[in-house]
C-alpha positions as CSV (number, residue, x, y, z in Angstrom):
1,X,-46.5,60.5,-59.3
2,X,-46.8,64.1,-60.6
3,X,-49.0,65.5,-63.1
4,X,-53.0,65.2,-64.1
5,X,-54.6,62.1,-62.7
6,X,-57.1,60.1,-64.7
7,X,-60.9,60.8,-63.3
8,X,-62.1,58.6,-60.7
9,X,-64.9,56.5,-62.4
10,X,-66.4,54.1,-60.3
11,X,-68.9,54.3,-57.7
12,X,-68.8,56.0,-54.5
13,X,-67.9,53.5,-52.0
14,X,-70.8,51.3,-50.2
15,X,-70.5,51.3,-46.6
16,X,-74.2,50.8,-45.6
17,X,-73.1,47.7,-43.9
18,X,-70.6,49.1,-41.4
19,X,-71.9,49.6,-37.7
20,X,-72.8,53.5,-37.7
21,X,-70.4,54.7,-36.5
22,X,-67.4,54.5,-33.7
23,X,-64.8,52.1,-32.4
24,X,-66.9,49.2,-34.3
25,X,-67.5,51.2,-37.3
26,X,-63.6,51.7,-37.4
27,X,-63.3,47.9,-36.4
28,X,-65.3,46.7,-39.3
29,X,-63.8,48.9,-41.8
30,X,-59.9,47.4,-41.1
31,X,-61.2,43.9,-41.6
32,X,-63.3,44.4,-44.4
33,X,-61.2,46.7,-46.9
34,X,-57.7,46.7,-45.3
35,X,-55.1,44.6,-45.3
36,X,-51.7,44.5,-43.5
37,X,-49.0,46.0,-45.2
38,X,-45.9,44.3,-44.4
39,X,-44.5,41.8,-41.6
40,X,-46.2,39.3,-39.5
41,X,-49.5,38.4,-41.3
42,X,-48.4,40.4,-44.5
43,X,-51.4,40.4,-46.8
44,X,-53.9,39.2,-44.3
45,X,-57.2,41.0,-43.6
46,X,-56.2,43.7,-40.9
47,X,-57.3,42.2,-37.7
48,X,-57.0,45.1,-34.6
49,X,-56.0,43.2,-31.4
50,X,-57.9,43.8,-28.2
51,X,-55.1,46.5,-27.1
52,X,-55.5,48.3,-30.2
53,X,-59.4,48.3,-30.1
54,X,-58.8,50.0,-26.5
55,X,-57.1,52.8,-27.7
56,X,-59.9,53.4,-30.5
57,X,-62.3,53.0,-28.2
58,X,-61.2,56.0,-26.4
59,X,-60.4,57.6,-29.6
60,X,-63.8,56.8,-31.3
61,X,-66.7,56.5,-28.2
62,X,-69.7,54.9,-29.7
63,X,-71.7,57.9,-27.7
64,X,-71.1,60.9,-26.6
65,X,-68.2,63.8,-27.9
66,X,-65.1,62.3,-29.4
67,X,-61.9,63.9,-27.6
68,X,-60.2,66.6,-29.2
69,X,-56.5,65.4,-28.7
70,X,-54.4,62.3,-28.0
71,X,-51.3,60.9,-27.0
72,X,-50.3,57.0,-27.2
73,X,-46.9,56.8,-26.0
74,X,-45.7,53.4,-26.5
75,X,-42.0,51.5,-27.5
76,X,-40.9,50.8,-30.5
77,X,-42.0,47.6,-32.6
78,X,-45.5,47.8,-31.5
79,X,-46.8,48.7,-34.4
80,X,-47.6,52.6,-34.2
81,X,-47.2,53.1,-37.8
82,X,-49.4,50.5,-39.1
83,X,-52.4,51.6,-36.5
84,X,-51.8,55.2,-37.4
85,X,-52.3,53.8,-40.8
86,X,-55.2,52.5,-40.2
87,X,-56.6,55.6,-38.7
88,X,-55.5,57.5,-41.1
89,X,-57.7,55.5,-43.7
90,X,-60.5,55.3,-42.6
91,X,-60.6,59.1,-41.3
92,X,-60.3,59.4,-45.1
93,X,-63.2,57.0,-46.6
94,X,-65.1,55.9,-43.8
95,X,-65.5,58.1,-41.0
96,X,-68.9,59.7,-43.0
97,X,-67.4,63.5,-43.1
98,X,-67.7,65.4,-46.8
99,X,-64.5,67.2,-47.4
100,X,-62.4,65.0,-44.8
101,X,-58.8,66.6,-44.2
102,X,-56.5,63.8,-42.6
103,X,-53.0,65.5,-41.9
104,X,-49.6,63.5,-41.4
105,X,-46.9,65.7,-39.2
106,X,-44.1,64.3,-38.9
107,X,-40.1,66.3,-38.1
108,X,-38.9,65.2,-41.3
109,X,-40.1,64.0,-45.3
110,X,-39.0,60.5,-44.6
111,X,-41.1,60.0,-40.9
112,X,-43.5,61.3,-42.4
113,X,-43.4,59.0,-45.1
114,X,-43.5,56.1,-43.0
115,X,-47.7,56.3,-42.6
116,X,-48.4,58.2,-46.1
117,X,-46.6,55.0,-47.5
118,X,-48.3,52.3,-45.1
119,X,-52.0,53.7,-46.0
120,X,-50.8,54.0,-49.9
121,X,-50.1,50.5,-49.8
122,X,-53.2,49.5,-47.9
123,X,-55.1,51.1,-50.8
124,X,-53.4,49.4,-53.4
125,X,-54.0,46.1,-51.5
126,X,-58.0,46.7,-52.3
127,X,-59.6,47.0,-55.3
128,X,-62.3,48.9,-53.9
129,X,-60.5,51.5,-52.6
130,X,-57.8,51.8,-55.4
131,X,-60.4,53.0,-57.7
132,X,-62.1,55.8,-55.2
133,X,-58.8,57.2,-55.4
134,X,-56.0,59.9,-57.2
135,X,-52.4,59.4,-55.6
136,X,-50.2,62.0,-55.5
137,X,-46.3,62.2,-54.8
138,X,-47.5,63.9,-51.1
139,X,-51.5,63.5,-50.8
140,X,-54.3,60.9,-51.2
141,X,-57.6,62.4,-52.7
142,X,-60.9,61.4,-52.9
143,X,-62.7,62.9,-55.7
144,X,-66.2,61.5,-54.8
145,X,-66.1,63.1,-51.1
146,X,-63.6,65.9,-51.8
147,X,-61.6,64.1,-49.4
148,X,-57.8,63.9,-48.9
149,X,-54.8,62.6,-47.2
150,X,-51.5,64.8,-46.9
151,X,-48.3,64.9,-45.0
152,X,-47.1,67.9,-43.8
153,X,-43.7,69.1,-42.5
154,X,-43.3,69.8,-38.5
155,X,-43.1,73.4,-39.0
156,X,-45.0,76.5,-37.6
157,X,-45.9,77.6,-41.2
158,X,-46.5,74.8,-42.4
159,X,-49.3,73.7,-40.3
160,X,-51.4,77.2,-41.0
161,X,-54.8,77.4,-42.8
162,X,-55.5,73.7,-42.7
163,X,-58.9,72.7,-41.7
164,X,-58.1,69.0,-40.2
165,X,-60.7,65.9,-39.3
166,X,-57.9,63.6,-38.0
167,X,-54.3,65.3,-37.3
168,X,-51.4,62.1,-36.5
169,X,-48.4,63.7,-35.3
170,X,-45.7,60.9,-35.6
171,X,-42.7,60.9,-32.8
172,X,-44.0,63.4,-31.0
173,X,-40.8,63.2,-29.0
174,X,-38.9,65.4,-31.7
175,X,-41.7,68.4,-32.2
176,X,-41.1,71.2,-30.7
177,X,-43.4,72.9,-28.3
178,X,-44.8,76.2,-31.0
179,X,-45.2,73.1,-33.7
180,X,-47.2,71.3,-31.1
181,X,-49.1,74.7,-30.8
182,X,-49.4,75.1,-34.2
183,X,-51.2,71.7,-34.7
184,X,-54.0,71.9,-32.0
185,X,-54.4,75.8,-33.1
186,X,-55.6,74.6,-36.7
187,X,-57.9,72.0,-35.6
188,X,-61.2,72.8,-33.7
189,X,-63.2,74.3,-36.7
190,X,-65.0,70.9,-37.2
191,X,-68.2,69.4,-35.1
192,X,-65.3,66.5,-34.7
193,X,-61.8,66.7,-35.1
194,X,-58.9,65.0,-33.5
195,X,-55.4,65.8,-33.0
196,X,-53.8,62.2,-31.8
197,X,-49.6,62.1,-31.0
198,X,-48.0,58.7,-31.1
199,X,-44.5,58.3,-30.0
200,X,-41.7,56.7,-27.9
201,X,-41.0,58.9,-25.1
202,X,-38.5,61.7,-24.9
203,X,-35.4,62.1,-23.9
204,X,-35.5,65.2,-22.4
205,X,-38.1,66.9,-19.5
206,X,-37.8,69.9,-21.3
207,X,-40.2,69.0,-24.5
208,X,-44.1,69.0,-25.1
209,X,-44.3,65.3,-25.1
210,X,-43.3,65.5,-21.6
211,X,-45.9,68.0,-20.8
212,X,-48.4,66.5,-21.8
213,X,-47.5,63.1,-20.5
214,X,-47.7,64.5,-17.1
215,X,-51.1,66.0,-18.0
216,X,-52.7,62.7,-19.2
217,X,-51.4,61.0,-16.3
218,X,-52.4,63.6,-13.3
219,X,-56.0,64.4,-15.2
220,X,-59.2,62.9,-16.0
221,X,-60.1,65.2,-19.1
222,X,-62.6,63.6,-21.4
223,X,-61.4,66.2,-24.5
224,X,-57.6,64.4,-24.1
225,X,-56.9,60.9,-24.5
226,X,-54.4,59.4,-23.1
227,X,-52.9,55.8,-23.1
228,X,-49.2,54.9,-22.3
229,X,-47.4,51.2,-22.4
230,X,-44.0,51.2,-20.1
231,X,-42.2,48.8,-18.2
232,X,-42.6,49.6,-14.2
233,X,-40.3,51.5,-12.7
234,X,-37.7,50.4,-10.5
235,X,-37.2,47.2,-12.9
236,X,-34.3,44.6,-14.5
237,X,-33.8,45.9,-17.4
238,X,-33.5,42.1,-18.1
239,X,-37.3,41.2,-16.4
240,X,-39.1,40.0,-19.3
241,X,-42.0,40.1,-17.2
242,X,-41.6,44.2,-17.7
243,X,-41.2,43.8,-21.0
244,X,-44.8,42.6,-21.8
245,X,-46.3,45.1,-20.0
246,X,-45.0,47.3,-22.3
247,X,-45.2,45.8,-25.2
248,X,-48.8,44.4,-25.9
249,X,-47.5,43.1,-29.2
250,X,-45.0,40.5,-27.3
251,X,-45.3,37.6,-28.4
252,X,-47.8,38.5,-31.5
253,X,-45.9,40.5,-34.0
254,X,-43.6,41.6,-31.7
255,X,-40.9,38.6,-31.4
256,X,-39.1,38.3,-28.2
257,X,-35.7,36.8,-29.4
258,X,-35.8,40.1,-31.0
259,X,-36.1,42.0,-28.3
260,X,-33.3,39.8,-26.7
261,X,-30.7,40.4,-29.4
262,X,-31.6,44.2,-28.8
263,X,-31.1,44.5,-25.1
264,X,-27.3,42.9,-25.6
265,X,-26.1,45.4,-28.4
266,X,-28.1,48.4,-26.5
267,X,-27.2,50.6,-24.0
268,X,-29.7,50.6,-21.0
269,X,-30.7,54.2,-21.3
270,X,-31.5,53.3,-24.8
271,X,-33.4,50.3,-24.2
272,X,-35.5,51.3,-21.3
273,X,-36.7,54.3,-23.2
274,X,-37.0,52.8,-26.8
275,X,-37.9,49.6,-25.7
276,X,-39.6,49.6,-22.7
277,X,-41.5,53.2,-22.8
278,X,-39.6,54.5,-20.1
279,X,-38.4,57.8,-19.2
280,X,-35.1,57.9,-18.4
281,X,-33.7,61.4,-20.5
282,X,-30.6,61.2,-22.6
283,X,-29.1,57.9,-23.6
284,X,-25.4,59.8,-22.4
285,X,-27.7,61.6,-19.4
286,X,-25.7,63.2,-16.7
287,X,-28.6,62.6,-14.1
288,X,-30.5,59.2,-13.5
289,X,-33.6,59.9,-14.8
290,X,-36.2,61.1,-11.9
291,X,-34.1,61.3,-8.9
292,X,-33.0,65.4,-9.1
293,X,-36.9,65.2,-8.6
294,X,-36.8,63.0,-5.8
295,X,-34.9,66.1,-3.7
296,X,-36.7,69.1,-4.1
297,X,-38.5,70.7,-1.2
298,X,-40.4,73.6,-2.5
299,X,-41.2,74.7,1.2
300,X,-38.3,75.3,2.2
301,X,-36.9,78.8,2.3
302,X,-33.8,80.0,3.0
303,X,-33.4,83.3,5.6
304,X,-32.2,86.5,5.5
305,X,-28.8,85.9,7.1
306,X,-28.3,82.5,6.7
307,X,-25.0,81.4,5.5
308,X,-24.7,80.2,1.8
309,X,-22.4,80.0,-0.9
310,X,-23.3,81.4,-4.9
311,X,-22.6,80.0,-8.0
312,X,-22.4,82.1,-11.0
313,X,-22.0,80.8,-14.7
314,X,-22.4,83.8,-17.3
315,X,-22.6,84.2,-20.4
316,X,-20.8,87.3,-22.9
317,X,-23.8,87.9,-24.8
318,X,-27.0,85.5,-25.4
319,X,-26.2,82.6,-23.5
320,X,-28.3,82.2,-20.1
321,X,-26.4,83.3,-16.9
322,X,-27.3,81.5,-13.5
323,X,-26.7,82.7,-10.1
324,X,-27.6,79.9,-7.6
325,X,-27.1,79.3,-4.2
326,X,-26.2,76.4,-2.2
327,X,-26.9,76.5,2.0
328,X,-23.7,75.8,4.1
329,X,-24.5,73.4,7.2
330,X,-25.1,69.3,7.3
331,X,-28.1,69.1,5.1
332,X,-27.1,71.6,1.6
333,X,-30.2,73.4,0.3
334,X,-29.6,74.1,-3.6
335,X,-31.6,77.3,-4.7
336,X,-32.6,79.7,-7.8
337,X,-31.1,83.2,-6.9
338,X,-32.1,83.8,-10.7
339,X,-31.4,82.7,-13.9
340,X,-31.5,84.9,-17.3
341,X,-32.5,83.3,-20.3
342,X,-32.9,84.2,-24.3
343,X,-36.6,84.4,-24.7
344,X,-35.3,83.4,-28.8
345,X,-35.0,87.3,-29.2
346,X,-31.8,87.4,-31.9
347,X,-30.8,90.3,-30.4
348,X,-31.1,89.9,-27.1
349,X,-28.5,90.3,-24.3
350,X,-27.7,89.3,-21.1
351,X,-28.7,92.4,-18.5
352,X,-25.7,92.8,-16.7
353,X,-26.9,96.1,-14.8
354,X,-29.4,93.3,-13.6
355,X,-26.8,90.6,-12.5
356,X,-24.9,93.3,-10.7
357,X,-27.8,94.2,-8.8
358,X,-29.2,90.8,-8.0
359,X,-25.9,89.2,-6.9
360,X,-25.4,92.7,-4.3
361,X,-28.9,92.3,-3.3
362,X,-27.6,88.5,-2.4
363,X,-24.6,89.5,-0.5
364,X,-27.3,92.1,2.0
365,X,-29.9,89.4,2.4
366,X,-27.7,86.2,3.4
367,X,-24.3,86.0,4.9
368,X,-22.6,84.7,1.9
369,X,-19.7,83.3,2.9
370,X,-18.6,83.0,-0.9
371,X,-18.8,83.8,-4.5
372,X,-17.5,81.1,-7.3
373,X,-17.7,83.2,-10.0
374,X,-16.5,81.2,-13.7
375,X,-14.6,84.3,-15.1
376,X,-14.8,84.0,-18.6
377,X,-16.6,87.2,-19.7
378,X,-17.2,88.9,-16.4
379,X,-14.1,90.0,-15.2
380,X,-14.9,93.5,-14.2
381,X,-18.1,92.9,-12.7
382,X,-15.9,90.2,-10.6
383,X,-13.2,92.6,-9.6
384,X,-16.3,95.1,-8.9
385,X,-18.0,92.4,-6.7
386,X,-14.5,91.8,-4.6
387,X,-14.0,95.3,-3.9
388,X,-17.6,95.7,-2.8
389,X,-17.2,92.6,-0.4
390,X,-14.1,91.6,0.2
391,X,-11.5,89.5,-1.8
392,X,-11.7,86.8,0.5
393,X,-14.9,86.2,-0.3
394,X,-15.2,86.2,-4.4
395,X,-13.8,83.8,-5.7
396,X,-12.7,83.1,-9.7
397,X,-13.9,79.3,-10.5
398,X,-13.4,78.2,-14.2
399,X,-15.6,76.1,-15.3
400,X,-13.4,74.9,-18.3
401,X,-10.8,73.7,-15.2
402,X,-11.5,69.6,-15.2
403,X,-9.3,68.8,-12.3
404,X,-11.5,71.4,-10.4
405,X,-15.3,70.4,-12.0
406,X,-14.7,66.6,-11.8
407,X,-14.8,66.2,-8.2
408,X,-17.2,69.3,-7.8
409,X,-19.8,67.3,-10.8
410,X,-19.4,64.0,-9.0
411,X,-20.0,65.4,-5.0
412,X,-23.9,66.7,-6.4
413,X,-24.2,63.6,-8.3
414,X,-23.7,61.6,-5.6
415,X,-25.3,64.1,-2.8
416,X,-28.7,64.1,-5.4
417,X,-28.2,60.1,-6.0
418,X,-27.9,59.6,-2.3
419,X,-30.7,61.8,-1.2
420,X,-28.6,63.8,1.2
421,X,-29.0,67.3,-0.4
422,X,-32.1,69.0,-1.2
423,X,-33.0,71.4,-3.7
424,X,-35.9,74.0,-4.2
425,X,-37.6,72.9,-7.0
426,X,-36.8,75.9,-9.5
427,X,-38.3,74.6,-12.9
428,X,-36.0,76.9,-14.7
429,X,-32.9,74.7,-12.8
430,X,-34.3,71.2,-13.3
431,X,-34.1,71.3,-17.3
432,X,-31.3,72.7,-17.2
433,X,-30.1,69.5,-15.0
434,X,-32.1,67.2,-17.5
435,X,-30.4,69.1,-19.7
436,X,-26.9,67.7,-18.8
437,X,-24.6,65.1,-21.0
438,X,-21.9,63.2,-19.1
439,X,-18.0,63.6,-20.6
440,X,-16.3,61.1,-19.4
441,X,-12.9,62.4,-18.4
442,X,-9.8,60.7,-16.5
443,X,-10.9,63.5,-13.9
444,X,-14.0,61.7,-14.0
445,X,-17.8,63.3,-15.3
446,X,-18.1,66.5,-16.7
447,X,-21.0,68.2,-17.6
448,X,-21.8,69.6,-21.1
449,X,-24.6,70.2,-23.9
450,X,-25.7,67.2,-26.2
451,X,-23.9,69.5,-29.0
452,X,-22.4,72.4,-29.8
453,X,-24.5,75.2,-29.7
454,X,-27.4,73.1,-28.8
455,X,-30.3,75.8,-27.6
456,X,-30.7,73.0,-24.7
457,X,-28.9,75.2,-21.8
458,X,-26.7,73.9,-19.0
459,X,-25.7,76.8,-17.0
460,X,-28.2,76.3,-13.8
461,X,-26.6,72.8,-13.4
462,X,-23.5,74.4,-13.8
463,X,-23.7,77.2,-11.3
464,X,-25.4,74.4,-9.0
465,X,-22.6,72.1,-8.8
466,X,-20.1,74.9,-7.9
467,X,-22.2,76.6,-5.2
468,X,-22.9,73.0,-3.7
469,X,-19.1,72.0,-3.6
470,X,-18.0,75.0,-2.5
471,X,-20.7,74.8,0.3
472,X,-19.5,71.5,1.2
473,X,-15.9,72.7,1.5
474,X,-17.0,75.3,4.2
475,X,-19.3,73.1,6.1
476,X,-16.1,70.6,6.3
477,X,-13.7,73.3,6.8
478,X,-16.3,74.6,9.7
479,X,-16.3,70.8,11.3
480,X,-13.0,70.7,11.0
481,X,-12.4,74.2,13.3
482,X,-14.8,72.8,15.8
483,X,-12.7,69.6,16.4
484,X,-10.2,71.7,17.1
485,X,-11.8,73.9,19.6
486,X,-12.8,71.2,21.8
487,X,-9.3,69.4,22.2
């Protein structure tokens, strides 16, 4: 509703009864002005369930310093939006703090939406509270403690010269990593302010959510909270055992024929991560989530004149270019030789003069045995490369060429899925394997991007699976001598 509001005339809200302040203050507050929106128990007092008063008891300590920033990763159907409602109302009546900014980020107007409209409706469910209040098309205000509630757009800009007390950042899982850095840089200015994420996981290693997933779980730092509900790994998908340890609303508000009905018109990918807070990467992932992970060996290096095999995917112009190497023998090491990236410079281009360099510094370090080289924009520096080290030994590989990447895609699959190939660890390399989609072709898996001209890149997984099969086909092709030899 646009235009003037009419002036707020009753008194400022009495809270002299509530606790002081804290998990119970916050506790009291839902079940004395706030009622639940929609759903199970629609229009019943707002009763927090042990679960949720765990999470605000980490979130609001009744002593000592309140952390500075969240995360609450937890599946869908559990009620996030309603909590964050309730958070986000009484940040803006009750938490005691004149001039209270309370913040809702969200990627999009319509997530967004989803908690301005559940703490709206909350308001207008009280009489008490609908009369502290103006309501705007995109804010809440507060005239009596100069007080207000606003959702904000997920955008760098967007986020600057805000002064927040309570910051929710809804689906974390789709914010980028400089609007995550936008957030936390506007908060801090307060005695008490709190940044708090609550989403279903990602799909992707390479996000922010993931980040700080692995933060929260690897450190004990009293200025981050950090709670997550998922299934264990390793389990049915079909153990409804699993499911209730992820979902601490099973069997409250949270109906299990439900979930039931779900899991049989859902994709597992799908399900374990939206359902049972696991992280499994794309729904269409090339890679089982985890298991590239499973095969690195960071202490393992390769020596100067060991045999290998490179694979190189370029790129014309801004695209990454990867040069990776894969070990020839019985146990195939996969390694980073380097990879070149767009730093998001527009006009930034690959450094070929670099390449060059790097991939002859290659050939005098190891005894490379081969170069698969895609051709598709590097011609002369191929022909360059064969002159300089023999024909035999630089070889064009197009990448485009199914009946040639099938069986290569599928030999790394299943040397990674099997454990019997190890890989170095290069950061750089694993997102760009977590990075991977699986085409099904008649050929059989392909690898590609989740969509055209998706920033996500793919071209360290790419030059991995070529150095890796044609590694294999000299170790076999070496076996295969030495059988001779000896008859």
């Amino acid at each position: 509703m646009m235009g003037p509001k009419a002036k707020v005339t009753a008194p400022p809200l009495d809270l002299s009864d509530l606790p002081a302040n804290g998990w119970k203050r916050v506790d009291a507050f839902a079940r004395e002005y706030l009622k639940v929106p929609k759903g199970t128990g629609a229009l019943t007092p707002f009763k927090l369930r042990k679960w949720q008063l765990e999470i605000i008891r980490g979130l609001f300590p009744a002593r000592g310093q309140r952390p500075r920033q969240g995360l609450l990763s937890i599946p869908r159907g559990n009620g996030k939006t309603a909590l964050a409602a309730v958070l986000g109302a009484y940040a803006l009546f009750a938490d005691g703090v004149e001039g209270a900014q309370v913040l809702i980020v969200a990627s999009d107007e319509r997530q967004a939406g989803h908690v301005f409209k559940a703490v709206k409706r909350m308001i207008e469910l009280d009489e008490r509270l609908a009369e502290q209040v103006q309501v705007y098309t995109d804010r809440i205000v507060v005239p009596h403690t100069n007080s207000e509630l606003r959702t904000l757009p997920a955008e760098p800009g967007a986020l600057q010269g805000w002064d927040p007390t309570l910051m929710i950042v809804d689906e974390l899982h789709v914010v980028t990593e400089p609007v995550w850095e936008a957030v936390t840089s506007a908060s801090g200015k307060r005695e008490q302010s709190l940044t708090l994420a609550i989403s279903t996981p990602s799909d992707t290693p390479e996000s922010i959510m993931w980040k700080l997933v692995e933060w929260g779980r690897e450190n004990n730092d009293p200025a981050f909270y950090f709670k997550e509900y998922a299934a264990p790994e390793g389990c049915l998908v079909g153990d409804e055992k699993a499911w209730k340890i992820a979902n601490p609303a099973l069997g409250d508000f949270l109906h299990i024929d439900a979930l039931r009905a779900t899991m049989k018109t859902t994709r597992e990918p799908a399900f374990r991560r939206y359902r049972l807070g696991q992280w499994v990467g794309q729904a269409e992932g090339w890679m089982p989530w985890g298991v590239w992970d499973l095969c690195a060996d960071p202490t393992r290096e390769v020596r100067d004149g060991e045999r290998v095999v490179l694979g190189f995917d370029g790129s014309a112009s801004g695209d990454s270019t990867a040069l990776v190497g894969c070990t020839v023998g019985e146990d195939p090491f996969v390694f980073v030789v380097d990879i070149w990236a767009n730093p998001g410079d527009r006009g930034w281009r690959v450094p070929r003069e670099q390449v060059d360099t790097v991939v002859h510094a290659a050939f005098k370090r190891w005894d490379v045995v081969e170069l698969a080289a895609d051709p598709w924009g590097w011609r002369s520096e191929i022909e360059s490369w064969a002159k300089a080290h023999g024909e035999k030994k630089v070889l064009e590989w197009n990448t485009a060429n199914a009946h040639r990447m099938a069986p290569a895609t599928d030999r790394i699959y299943q040397g990674v899925t099997a454990q019997t190939m190890t890989h170095d660890g290069d950061v750089r390399l694993a997102a760009h394997v977590a990075n991977c989609k699986a085409k099904a072709t008649p050929m059989g898996d392909l690898v590609t991007k989740d969509k055209r001209g998706s920033p996500r890149k793919i071209d360290g997984a790419v030059a991995a699976i070529v150095a890796f099969d044609r590694a294999a086909w000299h170790a076999n092709k070496s076996v295969r001598r030495k059988a001779v030899s000896f008859r």
